[in-house]
ChimeraX commands (.cxc) that place a marker at each C-alpha (Angstrom):
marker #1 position 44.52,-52.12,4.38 radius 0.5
marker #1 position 46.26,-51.23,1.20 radius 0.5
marker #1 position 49.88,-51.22,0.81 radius 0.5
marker #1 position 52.17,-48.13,0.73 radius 0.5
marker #1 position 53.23,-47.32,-2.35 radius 0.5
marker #1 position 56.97,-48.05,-2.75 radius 0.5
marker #1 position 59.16,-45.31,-4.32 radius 0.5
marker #1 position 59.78,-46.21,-7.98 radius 0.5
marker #1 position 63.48,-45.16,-9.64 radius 0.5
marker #1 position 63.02,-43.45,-12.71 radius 0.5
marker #1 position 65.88,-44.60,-14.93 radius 0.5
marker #1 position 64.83,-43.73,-18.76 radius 0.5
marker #1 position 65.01,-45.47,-21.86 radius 0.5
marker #1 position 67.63,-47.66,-21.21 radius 0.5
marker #1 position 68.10,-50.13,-18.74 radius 0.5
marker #1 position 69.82,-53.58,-20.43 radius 0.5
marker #1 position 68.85,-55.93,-17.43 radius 0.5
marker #1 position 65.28,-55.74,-18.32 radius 0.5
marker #1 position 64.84,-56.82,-21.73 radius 0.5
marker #1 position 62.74,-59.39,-21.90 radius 0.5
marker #1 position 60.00,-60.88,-24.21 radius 0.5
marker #1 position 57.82,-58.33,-24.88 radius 0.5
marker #1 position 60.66,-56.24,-26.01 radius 0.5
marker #1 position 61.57,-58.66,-28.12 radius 0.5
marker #1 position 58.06,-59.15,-29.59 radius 0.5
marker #1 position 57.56,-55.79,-30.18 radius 0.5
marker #1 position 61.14,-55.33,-31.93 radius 0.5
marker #1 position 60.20,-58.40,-34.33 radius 0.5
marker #1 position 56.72,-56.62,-35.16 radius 0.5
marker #1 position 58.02,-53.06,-35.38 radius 0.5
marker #1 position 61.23,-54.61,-38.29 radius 0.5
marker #1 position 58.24,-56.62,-40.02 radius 0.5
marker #1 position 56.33,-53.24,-40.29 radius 0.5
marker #1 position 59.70,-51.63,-41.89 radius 0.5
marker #1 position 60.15,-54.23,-44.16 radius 0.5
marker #1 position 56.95,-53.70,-45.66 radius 0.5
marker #1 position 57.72,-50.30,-46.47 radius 0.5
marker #1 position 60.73,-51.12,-48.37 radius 0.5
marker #1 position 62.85,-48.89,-46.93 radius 0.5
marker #1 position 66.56,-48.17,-48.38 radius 0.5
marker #1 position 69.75,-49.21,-47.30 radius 0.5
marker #1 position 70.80,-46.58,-45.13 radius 0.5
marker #1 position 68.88,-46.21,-41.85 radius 0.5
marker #1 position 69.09,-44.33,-38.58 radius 0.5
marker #1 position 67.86,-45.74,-35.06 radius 0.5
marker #1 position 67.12,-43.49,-33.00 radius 0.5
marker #1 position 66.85,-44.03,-29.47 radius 0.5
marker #1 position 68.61,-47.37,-29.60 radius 0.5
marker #1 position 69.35,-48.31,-26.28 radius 0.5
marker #1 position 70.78,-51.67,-26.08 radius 0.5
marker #1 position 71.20,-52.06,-29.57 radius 0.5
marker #1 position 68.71,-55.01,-30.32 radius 0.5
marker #1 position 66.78,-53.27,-33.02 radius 0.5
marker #1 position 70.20,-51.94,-34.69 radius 0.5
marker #1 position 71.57,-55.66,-34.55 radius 0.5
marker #1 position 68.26,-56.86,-36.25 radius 0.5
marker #1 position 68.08,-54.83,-39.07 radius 0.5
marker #1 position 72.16,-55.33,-39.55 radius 0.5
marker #1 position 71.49,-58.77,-40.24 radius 0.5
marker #1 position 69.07,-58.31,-42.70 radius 0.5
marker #1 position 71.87,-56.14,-44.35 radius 0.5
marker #1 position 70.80,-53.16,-43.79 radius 0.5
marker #1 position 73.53,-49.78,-43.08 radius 0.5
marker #1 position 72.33,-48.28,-39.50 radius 0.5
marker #1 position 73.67,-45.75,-37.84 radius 0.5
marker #1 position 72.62,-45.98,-34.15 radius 0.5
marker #1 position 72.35,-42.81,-31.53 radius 0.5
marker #1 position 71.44,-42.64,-28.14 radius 0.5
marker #1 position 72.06,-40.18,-25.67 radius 0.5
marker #1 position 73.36,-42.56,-22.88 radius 0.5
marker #1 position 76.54,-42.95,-22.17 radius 0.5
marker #1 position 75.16,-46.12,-20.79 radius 0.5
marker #1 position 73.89,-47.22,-24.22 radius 0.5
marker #1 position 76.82,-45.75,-25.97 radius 0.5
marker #1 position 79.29,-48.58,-24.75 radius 0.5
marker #1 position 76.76,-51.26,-25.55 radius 0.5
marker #1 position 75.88,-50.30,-28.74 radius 0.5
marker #1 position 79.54,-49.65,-30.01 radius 0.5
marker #1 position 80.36,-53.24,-28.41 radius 0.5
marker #1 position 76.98,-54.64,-30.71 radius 0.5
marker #1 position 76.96,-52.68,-33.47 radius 0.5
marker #1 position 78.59,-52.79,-36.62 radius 0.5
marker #1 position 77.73,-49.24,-37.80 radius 0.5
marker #1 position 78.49,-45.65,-36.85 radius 0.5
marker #1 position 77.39,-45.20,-33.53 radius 0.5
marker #1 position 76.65,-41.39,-32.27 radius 0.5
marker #1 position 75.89,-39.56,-29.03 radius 0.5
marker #1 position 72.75,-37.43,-29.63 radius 0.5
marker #1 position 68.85,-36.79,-29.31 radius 0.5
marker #1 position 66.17,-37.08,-31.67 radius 0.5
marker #1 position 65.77,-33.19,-31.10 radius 0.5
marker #1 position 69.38,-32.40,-32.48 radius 0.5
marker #1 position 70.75,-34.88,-34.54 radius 0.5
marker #1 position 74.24,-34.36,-35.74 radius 0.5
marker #1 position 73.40,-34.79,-39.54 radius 0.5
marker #1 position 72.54,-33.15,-42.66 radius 0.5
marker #1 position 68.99,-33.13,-44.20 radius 0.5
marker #1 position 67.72,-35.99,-45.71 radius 0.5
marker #1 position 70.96,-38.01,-45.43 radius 0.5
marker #1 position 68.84,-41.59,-44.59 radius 0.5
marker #1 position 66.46,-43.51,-46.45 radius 0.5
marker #1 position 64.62,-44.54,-43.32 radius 0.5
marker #1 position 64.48,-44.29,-39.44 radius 0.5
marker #1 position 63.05,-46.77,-36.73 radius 0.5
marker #1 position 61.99,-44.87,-33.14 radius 0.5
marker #1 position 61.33,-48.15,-30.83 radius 0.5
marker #1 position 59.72,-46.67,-27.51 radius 0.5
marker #1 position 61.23,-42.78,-27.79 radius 0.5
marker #1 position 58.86,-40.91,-28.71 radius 0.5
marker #1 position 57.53,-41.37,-25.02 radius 0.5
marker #1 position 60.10,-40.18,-22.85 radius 0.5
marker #1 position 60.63,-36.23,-24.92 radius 0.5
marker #1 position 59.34,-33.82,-23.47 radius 0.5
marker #1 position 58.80,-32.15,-27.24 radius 0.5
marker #1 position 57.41,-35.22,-28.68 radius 0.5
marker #1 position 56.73,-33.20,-31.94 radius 0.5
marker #1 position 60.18,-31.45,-31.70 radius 0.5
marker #1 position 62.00,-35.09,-31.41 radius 0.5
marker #1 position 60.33,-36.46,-34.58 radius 0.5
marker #1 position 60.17,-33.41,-36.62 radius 0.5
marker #1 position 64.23,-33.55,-35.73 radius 0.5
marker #1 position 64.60,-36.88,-36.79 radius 0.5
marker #1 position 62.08,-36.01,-40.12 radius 0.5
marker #1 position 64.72,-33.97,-41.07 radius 0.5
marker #1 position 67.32,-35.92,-41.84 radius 0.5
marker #1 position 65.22,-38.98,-43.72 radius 0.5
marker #1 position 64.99,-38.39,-47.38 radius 0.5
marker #1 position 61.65,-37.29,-49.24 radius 0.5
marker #1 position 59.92,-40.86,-49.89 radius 0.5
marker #1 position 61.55,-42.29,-47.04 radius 0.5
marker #1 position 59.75,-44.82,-44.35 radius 0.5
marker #1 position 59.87,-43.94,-40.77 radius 0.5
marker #1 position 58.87,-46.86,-38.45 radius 0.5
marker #1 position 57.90,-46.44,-34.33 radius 0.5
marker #1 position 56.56,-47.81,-31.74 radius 0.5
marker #1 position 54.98,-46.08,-28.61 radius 0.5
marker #1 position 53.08,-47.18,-25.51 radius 0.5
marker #1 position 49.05,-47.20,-26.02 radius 0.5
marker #1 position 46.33,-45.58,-23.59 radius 0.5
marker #1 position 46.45,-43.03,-21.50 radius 0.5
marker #1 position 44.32,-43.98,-18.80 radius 0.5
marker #1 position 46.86,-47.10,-18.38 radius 0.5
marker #1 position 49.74,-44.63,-17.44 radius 0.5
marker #1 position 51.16,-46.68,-13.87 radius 0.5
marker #1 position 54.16,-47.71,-11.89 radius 0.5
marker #1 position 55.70,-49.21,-15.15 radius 0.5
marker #1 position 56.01,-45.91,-17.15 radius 0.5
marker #1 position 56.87,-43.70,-14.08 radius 0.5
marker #1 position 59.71,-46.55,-14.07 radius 0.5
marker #1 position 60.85,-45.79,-17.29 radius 0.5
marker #1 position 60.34,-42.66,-17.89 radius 0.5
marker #1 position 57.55,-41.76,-19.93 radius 0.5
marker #1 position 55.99,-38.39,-20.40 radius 0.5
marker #1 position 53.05,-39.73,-21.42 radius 0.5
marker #1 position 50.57,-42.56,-23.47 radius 0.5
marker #1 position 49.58,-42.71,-26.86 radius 0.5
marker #1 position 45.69,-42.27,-27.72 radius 0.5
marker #1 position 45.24,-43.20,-31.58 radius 0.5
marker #1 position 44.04,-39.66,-32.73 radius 0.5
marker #1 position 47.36,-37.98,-30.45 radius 0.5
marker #1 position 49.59,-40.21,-32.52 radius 0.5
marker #1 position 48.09,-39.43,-36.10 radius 0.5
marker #1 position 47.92,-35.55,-34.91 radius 0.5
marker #1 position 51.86,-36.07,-34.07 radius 0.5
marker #1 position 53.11,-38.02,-37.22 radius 0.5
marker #1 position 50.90,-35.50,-39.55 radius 0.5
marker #1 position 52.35,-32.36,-37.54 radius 0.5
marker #1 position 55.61,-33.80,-38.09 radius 0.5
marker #1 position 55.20,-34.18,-42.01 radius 0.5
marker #1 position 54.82,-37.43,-42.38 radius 0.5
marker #1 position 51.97,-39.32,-43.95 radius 0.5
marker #1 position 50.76,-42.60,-42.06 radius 0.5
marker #1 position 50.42,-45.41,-44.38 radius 0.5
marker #1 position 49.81,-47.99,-41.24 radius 0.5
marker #1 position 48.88,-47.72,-37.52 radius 0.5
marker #1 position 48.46,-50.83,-35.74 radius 0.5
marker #1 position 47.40,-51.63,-32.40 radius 0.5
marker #1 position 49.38,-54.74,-30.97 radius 0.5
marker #1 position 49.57,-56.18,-27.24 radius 0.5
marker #1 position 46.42,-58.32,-27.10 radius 0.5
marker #1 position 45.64,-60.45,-25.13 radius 0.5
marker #1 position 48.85,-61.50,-23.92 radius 0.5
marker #1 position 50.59,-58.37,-23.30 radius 0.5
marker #1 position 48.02,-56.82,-21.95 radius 0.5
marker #1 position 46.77,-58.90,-19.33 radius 0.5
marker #1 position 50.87,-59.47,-17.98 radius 0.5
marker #1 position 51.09,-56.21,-18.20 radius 0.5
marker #1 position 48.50,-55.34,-16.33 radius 0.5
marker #1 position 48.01,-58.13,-13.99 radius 0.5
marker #1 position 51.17,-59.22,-13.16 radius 0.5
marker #1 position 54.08,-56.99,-14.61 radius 0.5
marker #1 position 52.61,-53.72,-12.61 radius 0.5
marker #1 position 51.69,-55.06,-9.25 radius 0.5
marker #1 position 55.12,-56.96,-9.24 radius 0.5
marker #1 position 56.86,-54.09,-9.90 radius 0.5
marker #1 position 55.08,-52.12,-7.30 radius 0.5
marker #1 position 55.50,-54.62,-5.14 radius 0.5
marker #1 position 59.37,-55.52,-5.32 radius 0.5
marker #1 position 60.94,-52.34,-7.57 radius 0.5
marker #1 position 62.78,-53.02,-10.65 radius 0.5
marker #1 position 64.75,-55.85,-9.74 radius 0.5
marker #1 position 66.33,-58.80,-12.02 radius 0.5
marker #1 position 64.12,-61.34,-11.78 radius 0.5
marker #1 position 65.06,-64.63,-9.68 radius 0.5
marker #1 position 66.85,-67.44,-11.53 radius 0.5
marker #1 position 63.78,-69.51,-10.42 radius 0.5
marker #1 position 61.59,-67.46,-12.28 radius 0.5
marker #1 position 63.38,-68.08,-15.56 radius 0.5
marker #1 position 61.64,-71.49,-16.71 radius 0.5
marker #1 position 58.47,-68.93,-16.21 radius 0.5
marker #1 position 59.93,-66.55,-18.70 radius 0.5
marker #1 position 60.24,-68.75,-21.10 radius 0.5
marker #1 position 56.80,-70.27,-21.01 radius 0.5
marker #1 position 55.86,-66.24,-21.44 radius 0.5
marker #1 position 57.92,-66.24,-24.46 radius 0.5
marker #1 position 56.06,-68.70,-26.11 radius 0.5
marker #1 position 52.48,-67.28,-25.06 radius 0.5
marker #1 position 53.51,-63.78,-26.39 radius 0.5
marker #1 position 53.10,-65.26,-30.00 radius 0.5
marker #1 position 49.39,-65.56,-29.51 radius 0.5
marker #1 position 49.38,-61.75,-30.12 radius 0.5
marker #1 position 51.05,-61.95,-33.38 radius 0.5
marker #1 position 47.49,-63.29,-34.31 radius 0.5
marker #1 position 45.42,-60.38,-32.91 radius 0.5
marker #1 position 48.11,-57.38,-33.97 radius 0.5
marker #1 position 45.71,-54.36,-35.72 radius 0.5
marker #1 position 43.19,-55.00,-32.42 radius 0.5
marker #1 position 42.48,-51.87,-31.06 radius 0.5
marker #1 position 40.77,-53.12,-27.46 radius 0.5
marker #1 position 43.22,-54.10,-24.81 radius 0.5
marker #1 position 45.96,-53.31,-27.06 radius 0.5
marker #1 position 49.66,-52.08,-24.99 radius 0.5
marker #1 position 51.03,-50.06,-27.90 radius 0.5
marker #1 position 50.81,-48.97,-31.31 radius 0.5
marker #1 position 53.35,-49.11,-34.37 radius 0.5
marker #1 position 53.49,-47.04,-37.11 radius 0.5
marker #1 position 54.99,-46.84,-40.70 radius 0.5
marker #1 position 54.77,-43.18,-42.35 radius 0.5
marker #1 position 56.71,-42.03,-44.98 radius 0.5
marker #1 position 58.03,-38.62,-45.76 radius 0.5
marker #1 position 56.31,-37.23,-48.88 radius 0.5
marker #1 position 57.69,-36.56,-52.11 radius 0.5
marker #1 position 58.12,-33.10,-53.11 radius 0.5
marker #1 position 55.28,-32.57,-55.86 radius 0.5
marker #1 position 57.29,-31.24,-59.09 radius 0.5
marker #1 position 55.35,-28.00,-60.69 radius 0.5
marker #1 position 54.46,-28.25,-64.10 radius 0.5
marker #1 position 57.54,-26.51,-66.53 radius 0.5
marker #1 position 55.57,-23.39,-66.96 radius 0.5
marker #1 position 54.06,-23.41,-63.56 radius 0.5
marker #1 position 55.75,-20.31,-63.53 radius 0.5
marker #1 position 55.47,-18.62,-66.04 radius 0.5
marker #1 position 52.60,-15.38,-66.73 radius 0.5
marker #1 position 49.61,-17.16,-67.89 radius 0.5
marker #1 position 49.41,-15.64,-71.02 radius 0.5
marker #1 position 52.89,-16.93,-71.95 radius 0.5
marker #1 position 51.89,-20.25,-70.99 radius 0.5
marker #1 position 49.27,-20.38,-73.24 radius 0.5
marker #1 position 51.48,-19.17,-76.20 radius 0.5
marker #1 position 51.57,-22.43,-77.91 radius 0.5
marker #1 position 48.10,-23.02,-78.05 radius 0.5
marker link #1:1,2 radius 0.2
marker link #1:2,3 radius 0.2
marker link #1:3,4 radius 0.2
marker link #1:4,5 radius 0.2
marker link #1:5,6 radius 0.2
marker link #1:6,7 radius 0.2
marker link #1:7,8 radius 0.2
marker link #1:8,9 radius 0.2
marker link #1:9,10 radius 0.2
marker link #1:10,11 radius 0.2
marker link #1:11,12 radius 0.2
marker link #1:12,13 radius 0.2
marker link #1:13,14 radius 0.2
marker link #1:14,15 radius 0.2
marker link #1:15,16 radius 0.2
marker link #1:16,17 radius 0.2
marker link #1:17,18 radius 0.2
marker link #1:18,19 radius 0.2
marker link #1:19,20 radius 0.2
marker link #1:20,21 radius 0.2
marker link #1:21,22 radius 0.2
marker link #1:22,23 radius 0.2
marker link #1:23,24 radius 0.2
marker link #1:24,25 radius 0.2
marker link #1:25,26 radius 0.2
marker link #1:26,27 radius 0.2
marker link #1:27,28 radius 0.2
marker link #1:28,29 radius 0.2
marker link #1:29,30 radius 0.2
marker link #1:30,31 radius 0.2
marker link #1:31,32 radius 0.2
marker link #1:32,33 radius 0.2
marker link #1:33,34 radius 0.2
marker link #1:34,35 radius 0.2
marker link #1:35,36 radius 0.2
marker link #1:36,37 radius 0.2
marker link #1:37,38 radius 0.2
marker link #1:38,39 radius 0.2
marker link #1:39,40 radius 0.2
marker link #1:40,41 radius 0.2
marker link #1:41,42 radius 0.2
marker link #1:42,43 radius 0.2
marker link #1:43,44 radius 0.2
marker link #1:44,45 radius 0.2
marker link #1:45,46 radius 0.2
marker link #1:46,47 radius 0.2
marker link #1:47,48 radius 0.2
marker link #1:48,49 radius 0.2
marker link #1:49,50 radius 0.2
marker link #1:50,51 radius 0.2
marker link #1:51,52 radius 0.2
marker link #1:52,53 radius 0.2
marker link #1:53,54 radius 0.2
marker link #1:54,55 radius 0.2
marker link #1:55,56 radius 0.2
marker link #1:56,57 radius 0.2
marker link #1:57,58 radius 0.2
marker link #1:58,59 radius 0.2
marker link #1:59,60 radius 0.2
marker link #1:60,61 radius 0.2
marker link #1:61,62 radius 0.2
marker link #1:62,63 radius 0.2
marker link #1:63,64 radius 0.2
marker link #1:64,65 radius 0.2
marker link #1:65,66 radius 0.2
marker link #1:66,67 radius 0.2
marker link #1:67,68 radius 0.2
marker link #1:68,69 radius 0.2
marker link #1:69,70 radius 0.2
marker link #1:70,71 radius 0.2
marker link #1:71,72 radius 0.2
marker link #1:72,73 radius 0.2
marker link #1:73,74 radius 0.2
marker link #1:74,75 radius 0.2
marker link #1:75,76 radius 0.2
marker link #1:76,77 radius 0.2
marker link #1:77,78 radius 0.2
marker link #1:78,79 radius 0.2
marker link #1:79,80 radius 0.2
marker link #1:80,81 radius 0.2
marker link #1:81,82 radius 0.2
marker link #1:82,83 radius 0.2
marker link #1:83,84 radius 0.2
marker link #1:84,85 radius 0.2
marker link #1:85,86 radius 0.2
marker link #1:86,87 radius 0.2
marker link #1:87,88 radius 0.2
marker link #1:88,89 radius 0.2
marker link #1:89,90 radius 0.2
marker link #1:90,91 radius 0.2
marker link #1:91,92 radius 0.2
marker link #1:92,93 radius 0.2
marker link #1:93,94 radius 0.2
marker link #1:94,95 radius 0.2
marker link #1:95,96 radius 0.2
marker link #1:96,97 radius 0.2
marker link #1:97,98 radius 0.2
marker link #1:98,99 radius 0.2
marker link #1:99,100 radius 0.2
marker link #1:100,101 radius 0.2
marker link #1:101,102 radius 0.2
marker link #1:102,103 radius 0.2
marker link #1:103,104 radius 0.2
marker link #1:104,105 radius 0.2
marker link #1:105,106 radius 0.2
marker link #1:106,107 radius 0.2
marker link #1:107,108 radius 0.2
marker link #1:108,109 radius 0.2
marker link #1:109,110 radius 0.2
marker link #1:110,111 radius 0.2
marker link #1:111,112 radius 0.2
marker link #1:112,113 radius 0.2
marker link #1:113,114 radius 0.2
marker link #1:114,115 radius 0.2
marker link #1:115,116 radius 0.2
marker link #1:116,117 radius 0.2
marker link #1:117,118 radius 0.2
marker link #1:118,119 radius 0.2
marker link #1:119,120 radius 0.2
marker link #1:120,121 radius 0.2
marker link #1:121,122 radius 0.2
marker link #1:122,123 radius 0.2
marker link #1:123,124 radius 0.2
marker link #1:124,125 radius 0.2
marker link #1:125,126 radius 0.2
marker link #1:126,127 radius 0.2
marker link #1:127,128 radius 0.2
marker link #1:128,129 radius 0.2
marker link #1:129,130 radius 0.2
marker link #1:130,131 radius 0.2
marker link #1:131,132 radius 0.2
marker link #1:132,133 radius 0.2
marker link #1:133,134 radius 0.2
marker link #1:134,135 radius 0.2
marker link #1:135,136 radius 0.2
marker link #1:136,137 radius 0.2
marker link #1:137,138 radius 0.2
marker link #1:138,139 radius 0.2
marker link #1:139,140 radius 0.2
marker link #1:140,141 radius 0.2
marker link #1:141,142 radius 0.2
marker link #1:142,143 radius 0.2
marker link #1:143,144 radius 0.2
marker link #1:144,145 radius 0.2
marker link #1:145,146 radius 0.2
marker link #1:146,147 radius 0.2
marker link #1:147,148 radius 0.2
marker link #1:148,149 radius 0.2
marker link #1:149,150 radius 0.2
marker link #1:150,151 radius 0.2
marker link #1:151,152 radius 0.2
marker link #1:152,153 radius 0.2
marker link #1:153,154 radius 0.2
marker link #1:154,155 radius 0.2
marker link #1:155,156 radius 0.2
marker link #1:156,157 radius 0.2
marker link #1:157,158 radius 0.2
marker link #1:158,159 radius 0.2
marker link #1:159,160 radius 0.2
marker link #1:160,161 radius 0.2
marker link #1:161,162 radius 0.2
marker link #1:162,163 radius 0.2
marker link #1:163,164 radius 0.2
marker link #1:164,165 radius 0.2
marker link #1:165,166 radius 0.2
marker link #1:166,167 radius 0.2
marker link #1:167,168 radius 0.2
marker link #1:168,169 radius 0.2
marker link #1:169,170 radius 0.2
marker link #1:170,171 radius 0.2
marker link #1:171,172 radius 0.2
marker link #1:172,173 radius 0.2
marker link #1:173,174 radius 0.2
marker link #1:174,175 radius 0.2
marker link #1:175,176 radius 0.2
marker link #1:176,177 radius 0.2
marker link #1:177,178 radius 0.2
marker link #1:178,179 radius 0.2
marker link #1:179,180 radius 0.2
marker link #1:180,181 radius 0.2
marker link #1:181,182 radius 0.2
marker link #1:182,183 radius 0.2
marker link #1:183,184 radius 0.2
marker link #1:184,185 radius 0.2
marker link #1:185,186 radius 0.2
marker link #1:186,187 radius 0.2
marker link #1:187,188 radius 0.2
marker link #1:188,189 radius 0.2
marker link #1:189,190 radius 0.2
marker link #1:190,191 radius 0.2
marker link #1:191,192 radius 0.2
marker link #1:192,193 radius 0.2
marker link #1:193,194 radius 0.2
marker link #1:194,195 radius 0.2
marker link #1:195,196 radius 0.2
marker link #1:196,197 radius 0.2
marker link #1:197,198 radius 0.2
marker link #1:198,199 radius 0.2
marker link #1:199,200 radius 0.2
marker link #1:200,201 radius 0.2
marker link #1:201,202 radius 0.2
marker link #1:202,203 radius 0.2
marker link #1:203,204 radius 0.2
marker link #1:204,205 radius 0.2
marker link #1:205,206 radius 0.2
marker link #1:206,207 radius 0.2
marker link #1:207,208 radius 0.2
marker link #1:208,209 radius 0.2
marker link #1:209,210 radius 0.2
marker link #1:210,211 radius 0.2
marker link #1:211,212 radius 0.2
marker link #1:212,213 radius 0.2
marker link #1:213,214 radius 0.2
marker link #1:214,215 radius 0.2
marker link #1:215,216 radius 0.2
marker link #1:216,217 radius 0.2
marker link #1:217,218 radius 0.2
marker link #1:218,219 radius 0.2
marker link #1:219,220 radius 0.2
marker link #1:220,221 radius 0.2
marker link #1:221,222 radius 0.2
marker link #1:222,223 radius 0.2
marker link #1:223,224 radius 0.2
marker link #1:224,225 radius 0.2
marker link #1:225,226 radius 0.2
marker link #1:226,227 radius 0.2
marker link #1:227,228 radius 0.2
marker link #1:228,229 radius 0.2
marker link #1:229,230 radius 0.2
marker link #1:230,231 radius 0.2
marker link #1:231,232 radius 0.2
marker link #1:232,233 radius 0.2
marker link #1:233,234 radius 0.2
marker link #1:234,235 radius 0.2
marker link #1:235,236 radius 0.2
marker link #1:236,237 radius 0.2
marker link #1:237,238 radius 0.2
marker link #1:238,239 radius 0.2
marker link #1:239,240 radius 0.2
marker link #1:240,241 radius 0.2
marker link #1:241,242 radius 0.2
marker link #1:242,243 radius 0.2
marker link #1:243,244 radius 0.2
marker link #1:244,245 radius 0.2
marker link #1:245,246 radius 0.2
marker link #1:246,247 radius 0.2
marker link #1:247,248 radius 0.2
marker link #1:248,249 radius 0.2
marker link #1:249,250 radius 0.2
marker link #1:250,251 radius 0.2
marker link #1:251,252 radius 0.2
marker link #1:252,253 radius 0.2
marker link #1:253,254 radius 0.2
marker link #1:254,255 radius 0.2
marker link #1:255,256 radius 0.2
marker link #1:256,257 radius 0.2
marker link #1:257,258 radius 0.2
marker link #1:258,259 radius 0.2
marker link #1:259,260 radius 0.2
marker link #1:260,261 radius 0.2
view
């Protein structure tokens, strides 16, 4: 006989007592993927939670300017954060147009209910040739307990996320799969039936030496990152195009244009 379902608590995009090593795999791959995009000085995190993207990319001397809309992640991030720190959502940021040279979106685009809305608000205010780096959840059909958890709207299928990005006005210069095999099989296997099983609960003191074997076994997918089968998520680098200057006489009548010839 099957077991009742237990009731999950939704509690968003931020909720500090649960970051563990996948986070912090995924935060390492998602910087790497900014780096190589040679983004500028100044960037914006949106969506940064407990700060641990923000506090990466501040060590590698970079300006960032982190917003979140929880109050929750507010305190954190001003207690972590050496930058400006703002109260907002992607979908009405408090800043003028193109003020950043970048902006990193780890696991936000998710939990809008305007996906397209959210990123178009945050293309806004990156400047034209500017990198914007993100991460969301892979596969639809894999939508369980986990995501209801956190509250996600929804999965990523690789064409959705192109569609998005492109609607947006961005051009993607990378998309890559990452999550196998590790991930994916703790994710599946043993991350969703415990938390089915038990609820969102800190996990045991006994269970740390575990944690950190997982650790270690998570850099096997550093190996297999742009493999699209199995694969838990997907990051992305785009960049925000250029504006295309016209030609001098581009507007002028085309007789007069042709004067000098």
């Amino acid at each position: 006989m099957r077991a009742e379902r237990r009731p999950v608590r939704v509690v968003g995009a931020f909720e500090p007592a649960f970051v563990g090593p996948r986070h912090r795999l995924r935060t390492s791959l998602l910087v790497r993927l900014l780096l190589s995009g040679r983004p500028g000085q100044e960037l914006i995190n949106v969506g940064a939670g407990q700060g641990t993207l923000s506090g990466e990319l501040e060590r590698r001397g970079f300006r960032v300017t982190s917003v979140d809309p929880s109050p929750r992640a507010i305190e954190l991030l001003q207690a972590r954060c050496a930058g400006p720190v703002v109260s907002a959502r992607a979908e009405t940021l408090p800043f003028a147009d193109e003020l950043f040279d970048g902006a990193v979106l780890g696991e936000v685009l998710e939990h809008l209910n305007d996906d397209l809305f959210g990123l178009r608000g945050v293309v806004r205010v990156v400047r034209a040739g500017g990198v914007v780096a993100l991460s969301v959840p892979a596969n639809p059909d894999r939508f369980g307990t986990s995501d209801e958890w956190a509250g996600h709207r929804r999965r990523y299928s690789r064409q959705r996320l192109l569609d998005l990005c492109s609607s947006a006005g961005l051009e993607v210069e990378r998309l890559c799969p990452w999550g196998f095999p590790v991930s994916s099989c703790y994710h599946r296997w043993i991350y969703e039936p415990w938390l089915e099983h038990a609820g969102p609960v800190r996990p045991r003191r006994a269970l740390r030496p575990l944690i950190v074997g997982l650790d270690l076994a998570l850099q096997l997918d550093r190996l297999f990152v742009g493999v699209e089968r199995g694969a838990l998520g997907y990051l992305v680098l785009a960049r925000k195009p250029r504006l295309r200057q016209r030609p001098a006489d581009a507007n002028l009548p085309h007789d007069r244009a042709n004067d000098g010839q």
